[in-house]
N, C-alpha and C positions, 0 to 999 in steps of 0.2 A: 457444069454451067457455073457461070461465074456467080457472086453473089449480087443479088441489086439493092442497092442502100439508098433509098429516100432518107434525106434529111442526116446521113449517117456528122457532117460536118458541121449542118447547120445547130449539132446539140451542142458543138464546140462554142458557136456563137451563143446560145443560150447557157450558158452552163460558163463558162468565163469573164471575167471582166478585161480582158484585154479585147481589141477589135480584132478576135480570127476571122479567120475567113471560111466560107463552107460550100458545099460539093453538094450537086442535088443527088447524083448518084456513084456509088463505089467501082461501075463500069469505066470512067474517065480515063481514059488514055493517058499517059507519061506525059507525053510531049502536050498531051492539053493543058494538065495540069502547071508545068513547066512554062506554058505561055499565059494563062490566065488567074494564075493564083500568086502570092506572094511566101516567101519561105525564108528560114536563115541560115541553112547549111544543107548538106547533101551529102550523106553516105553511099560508096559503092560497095558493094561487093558481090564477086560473078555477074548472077543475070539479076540482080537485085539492084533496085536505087531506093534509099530512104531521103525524102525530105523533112526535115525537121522545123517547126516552127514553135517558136519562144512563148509559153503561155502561162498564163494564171487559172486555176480550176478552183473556186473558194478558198481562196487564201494558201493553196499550195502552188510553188510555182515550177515549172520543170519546162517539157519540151512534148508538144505531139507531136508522132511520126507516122509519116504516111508512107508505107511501104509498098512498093511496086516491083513488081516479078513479069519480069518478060515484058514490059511494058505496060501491065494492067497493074490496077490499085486490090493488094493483094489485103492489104490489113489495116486500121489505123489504130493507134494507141497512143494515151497518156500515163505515166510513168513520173511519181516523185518520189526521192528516196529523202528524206530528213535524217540525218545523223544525231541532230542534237537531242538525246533522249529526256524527257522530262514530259508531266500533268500536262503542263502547256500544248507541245507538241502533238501528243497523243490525243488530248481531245480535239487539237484545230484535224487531227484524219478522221478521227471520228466523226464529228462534226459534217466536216467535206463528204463522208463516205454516206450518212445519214440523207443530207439535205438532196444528194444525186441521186439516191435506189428512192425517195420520195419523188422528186422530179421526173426519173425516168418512170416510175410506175404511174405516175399522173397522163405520161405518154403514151407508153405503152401498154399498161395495164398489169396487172399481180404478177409480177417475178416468177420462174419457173420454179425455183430455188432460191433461200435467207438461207446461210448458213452463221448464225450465229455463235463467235467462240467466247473468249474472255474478252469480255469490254470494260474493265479497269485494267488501270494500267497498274504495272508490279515493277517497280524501278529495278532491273536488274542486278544491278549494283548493291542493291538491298536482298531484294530474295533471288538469287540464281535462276536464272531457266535460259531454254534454249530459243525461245523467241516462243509468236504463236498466232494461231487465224483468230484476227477480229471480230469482222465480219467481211461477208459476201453477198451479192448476189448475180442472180445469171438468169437470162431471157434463151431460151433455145431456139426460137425462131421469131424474131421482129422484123417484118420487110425485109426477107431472106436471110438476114444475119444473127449471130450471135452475140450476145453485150452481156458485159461480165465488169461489175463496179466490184473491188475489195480492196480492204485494208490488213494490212502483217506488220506484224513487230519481229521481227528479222530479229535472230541473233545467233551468235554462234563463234566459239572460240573469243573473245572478250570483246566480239563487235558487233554492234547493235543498230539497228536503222528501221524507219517507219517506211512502210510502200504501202503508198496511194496508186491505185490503177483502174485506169476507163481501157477498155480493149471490145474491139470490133471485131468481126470475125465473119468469113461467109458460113451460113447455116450447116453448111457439109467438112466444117471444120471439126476434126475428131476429139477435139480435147479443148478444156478454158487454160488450159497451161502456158 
């Protein structure tokens, strides 16, 4: 069964400063979405279409995708990757990752799962490492779905990057991967 997401979009609207748009439920059909929502590009691939829409999440800016399979809305996700490594950086994800597992737990209620890693930042460039989990957190079951807020300081072989990510998921999804 598919998964059923009240409000899974409308956190898009609360949780951004740009004017998204939002979805009462994750069941919406392609071609509904396609006719009723607004979007700013469109990935294909096989029986997949992503639509992507331009957004701001506290001061990070990137793109959410709403992914559809077969014609149903199979996933949604936010996704920013920051390259410019520095203090500054690292605490605007932190910051973003903090003020959203607050927000969503005002929601939804106590996290299933905090996985808290290294939250100072270690300027690579300074002391070597290979990146590392910030933090996380993960809901296992909210109005059928899964929701998974974390932040990573990516690195490896001399390149480094911050990911911010809101990811949606039906409940019967095996993994937060």
């Amino acid at each position: 069964m598919r998964l059923k997401l009240s409000i899974i979009i409308l956190l898009s609207v609360i949780f951004t400063q740009a004017n998204a748009q939002f979805l009462e439920t994750i069941e919406i059909k392609q071609t509904d979405f396609e006719v009723n929502y607004k979007y700013d590009d469109i990935l294909k691939y096989e029986n997949t279409l992503t639509f992507l829409l331009n957004d701001t999440v506290y001061g990070l800016i990137d793109q959410w995708a709403y992914v559809f399979e077969d014609g149903n809305l199979d996933c949604v996700s936010f996704l920013s990757y920051v390259d410019e490594i520095d203090q500054e950086n690292f605490d605007l994800n932190l910051d973003a990752s903090k003020t959203l597992i607050n927000d969503f737990t005002e929601l939804y209620g106590k996290p299933d799962e905090v996985i808290i890693g290294d939250t100072i930042f270690r300027d690579p460039y300074i002391e070597r490492h290979w990146g590392y989990g910030v933090i996380e957190a993960r809901w296992e079951n909210v109005n059928g779905m899964k929701i998974k807020i974390g932040f990573d300081f990516f690195g490896g072989k001399g390149e480094y990057h911050f990911i911010f990510s809101v990811k949606y998921f039906d409940k019967s999804y095996p993994n937060f991967d």
